[in-house]
C-alpha positions in Angstrom: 0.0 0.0 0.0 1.3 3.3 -1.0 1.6 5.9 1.5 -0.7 9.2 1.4 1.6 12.3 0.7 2.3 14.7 3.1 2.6 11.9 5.8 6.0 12.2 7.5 9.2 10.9 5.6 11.1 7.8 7.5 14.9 9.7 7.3 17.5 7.6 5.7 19.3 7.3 8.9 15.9 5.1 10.1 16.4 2.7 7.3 18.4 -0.6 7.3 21.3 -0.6 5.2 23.6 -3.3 3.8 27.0 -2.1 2.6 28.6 -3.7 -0.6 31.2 -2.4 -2.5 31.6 0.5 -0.7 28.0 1.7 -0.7 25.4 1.5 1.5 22.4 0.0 -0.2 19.0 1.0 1.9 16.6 -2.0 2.6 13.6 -1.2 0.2 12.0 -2.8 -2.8 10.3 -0.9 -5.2 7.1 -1.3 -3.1 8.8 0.3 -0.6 10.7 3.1 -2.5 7.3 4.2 -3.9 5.7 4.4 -0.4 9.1 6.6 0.6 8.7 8.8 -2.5 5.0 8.6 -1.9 5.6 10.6 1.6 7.1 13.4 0.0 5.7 16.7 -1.7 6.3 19.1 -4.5 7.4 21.6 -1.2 10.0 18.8 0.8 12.9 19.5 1.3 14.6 18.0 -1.9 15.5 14.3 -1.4 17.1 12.3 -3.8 17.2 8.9 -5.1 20.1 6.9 -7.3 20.1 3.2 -8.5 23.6 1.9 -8.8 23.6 -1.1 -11.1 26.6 -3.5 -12.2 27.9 -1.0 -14.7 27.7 2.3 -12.0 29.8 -0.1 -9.4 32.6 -1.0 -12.0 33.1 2.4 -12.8 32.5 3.9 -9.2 36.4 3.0 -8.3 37.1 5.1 -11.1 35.5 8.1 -9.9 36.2 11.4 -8.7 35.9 11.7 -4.8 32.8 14.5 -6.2 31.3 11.9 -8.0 31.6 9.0 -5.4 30.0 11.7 -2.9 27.1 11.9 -5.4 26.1 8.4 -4.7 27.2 7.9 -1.4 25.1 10.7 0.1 21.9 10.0 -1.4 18.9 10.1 0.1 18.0 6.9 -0.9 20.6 4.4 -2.6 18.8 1.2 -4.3 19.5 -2.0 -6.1 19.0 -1.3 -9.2 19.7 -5.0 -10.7 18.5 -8.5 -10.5 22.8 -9.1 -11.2 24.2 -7.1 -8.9 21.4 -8.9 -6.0 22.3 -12.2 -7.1 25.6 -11.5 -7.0 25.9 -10.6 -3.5 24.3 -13.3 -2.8 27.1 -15.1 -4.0 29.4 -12.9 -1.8 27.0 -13.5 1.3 25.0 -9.8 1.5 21.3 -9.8 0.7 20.2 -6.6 -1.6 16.6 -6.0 -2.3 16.1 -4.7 -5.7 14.1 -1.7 -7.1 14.5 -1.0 -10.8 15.0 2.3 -11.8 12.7 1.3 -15.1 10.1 0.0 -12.4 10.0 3.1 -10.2 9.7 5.5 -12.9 6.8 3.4 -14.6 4.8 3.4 -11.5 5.4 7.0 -10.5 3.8 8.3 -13.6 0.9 5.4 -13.7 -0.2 5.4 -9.9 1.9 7.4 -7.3 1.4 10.8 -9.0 -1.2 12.6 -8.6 -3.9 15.0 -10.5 -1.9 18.6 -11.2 1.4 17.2 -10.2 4.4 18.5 -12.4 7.4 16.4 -13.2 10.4 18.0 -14.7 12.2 15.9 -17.0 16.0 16.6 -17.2 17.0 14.5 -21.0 15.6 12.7 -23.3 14.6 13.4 -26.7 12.6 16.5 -27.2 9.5 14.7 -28.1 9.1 13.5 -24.7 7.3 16.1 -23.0 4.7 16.1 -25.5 4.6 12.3 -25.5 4.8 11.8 -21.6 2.2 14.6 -21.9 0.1 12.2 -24.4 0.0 9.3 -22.4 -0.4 11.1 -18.8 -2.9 14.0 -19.3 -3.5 14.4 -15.5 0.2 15.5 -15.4 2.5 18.5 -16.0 5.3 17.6 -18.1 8.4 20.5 -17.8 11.5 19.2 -19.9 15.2 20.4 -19.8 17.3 19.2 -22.9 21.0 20.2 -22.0 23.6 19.6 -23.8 25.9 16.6 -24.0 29.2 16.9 -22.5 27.3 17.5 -19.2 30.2 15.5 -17.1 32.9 18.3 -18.1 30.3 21.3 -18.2 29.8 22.8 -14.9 27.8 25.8 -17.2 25.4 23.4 -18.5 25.3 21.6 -14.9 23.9 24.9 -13.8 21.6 25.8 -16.1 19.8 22.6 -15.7 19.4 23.1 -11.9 17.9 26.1 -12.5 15.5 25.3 -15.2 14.8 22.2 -12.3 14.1 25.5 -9.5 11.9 27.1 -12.4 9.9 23.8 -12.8 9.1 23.7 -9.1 8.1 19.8 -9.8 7.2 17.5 -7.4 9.2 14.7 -8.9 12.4 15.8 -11.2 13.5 12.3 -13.6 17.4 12.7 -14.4 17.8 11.4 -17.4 21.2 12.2 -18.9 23.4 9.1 -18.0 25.6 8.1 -15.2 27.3 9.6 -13.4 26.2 13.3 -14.7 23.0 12.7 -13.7 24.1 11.4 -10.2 26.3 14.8 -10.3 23.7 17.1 -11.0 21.6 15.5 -8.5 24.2 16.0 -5.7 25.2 19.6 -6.7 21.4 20.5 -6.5 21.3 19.7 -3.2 24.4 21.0 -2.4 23.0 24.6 -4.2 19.8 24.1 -1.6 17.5 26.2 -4.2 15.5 22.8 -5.1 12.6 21.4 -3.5 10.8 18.1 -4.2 12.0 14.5 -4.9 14.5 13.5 -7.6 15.2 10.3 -9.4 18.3 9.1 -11.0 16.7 6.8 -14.0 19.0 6.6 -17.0 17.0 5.1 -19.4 13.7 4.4 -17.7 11.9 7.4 -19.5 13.2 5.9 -23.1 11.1 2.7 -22.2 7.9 4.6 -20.7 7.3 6.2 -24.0 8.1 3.2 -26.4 11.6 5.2 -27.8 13.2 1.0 -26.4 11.4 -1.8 -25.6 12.1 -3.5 -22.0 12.8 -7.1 -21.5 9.6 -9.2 -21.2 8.8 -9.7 -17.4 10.0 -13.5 -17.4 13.4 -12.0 -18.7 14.4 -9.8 -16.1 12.8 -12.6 -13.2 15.9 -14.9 -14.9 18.6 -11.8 -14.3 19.0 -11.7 -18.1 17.6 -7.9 -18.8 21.0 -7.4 -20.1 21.2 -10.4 -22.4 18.0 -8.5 -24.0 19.2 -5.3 -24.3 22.8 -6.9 -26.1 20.5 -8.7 -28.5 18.2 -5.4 -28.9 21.3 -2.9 -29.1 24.6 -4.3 -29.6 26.5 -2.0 -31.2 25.7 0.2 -28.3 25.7 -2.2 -25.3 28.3 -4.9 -26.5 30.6 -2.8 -24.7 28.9 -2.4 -21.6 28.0 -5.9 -21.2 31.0 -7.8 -22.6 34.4 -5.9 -21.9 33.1 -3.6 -18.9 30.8 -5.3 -16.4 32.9 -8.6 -16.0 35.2 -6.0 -14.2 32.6 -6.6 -11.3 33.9 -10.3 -10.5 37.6 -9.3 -9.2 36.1 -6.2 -7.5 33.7 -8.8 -5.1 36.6 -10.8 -4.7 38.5 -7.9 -3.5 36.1 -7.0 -1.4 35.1 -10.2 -0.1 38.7 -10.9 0.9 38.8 -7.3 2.6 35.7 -8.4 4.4 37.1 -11.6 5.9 40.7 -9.9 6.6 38.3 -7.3 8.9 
């Protein structure tokens, strides 16, 4: 059951938390993100929400300490993938899993409300209107920035204020990681921002047919990404096939740090 909003937001010191790999994953599945994010107002102070998967923890060693801060201080940090939870399983840590593609769907079908706005940062231009399309009670605002956003702090900045100007409830960041993780953190490092933001990648592309996701018995097997190779592979071959192994020597790395104490 989703919460009503308004109610009063658990703080993400009251949730449970399992570290792995250097983050500290909070205890919810998308039932009970959705009731968090449910809590919350166009006028709370801004909270917001990232979904590391397998491809966000190989590169997270990589990162700036800026970057790594972006994820690390989130208001909520979930389990994006049906890998990664299976995976620490292997290395002994339970994650509970909320797609980001899930979360996004749901917000825009049953969590928001009549009049709510929702400021979409990326995408394709034609999304507003199409979001708009398919979601009449809504308001769809829509910031297009620029690529390059990573090495931009200009472009950074214009997007948070264009995110002010929308005054949305819910604000989707959808410009790729770790930009949109950035922008995320630097918003509420700027404190102009109120609301709820979601880091979603490419959860919008799916919610308005631009991609089509992996059929449901698909990503119960763990093998979203299998589909998305077949679907895209000059794009995701990669992602899937040179990058993400790199996450088997980082669990054993940190496995063996774990036993050493």
């Amino acid at each position: 059951m989703i919460a009503m909003e308004g109610q009063d937001t658990p703080g993400p010191g009251t949730l449970a938390k399992t570290e792995f790999l250097g983050l500290e994953f909070d205890g919810l599945d998308t039932a009970g993100a959705l009731d968090w994010i449910a809590r919350r107002s166009a006028e709370s102070p801004l909270a917001y929400v990232v979904t590391p998967n397998v491809d966000h923890m190989v590169r997270l060693p990589r990162l700036g300490r800026d970057l790594r801060r972006a994820y690390e201080e989130a208001d909520l940090l979930l389990c994006d993938s049906q890998v990664l939870a299976r995976l620490g399983r292997l290395a002994g840590v339970q994650l509970k899993v909320a797609p980001g593609s899930d979360l996004t769907k749901t917000l825009f079908e049953s969590l928001l409300e009549e009049g709510d706005t929702v400021c979409l940062v990326g995408g394709k231009e034609s999304y507003a209107s199409r979001l708009g399309e398919l979601y009449p009670r809504l308001t769809i605002v829509q910031h297009v920035p620029p690529m390059g956003l990573l090495h931009d702090p200009a472009a950074r900045s214009a997007a948070i204020g264009a995110i002010e100007a929308a005054r949305a409830r819910v604000t989707l960041l959808a410009v790729g990681s770790p930009q949109q993780e950035l922008i995320a953190f630097e918003m509420q490092r700027a404190g102009r921002v109120r609301g709820t933001a979601l880091c979603v990648g490419a959860s919008v592309d799916f919610l308005v047919g631009q991609e089509k996701r992996a059929p449901r018995w698909v990503q119960k097997a763990s093998m979203e990404w299998a589909w998305r190779l077949a679907s895209n592979p000059r794009r995701m071959a990669k992602r899937y096939l040179v990058d993400c192994p790199a996450i088997f020597p980082l669990i054993w790395d940190w496995a063996r740090r774990r036993r050493q104490g």
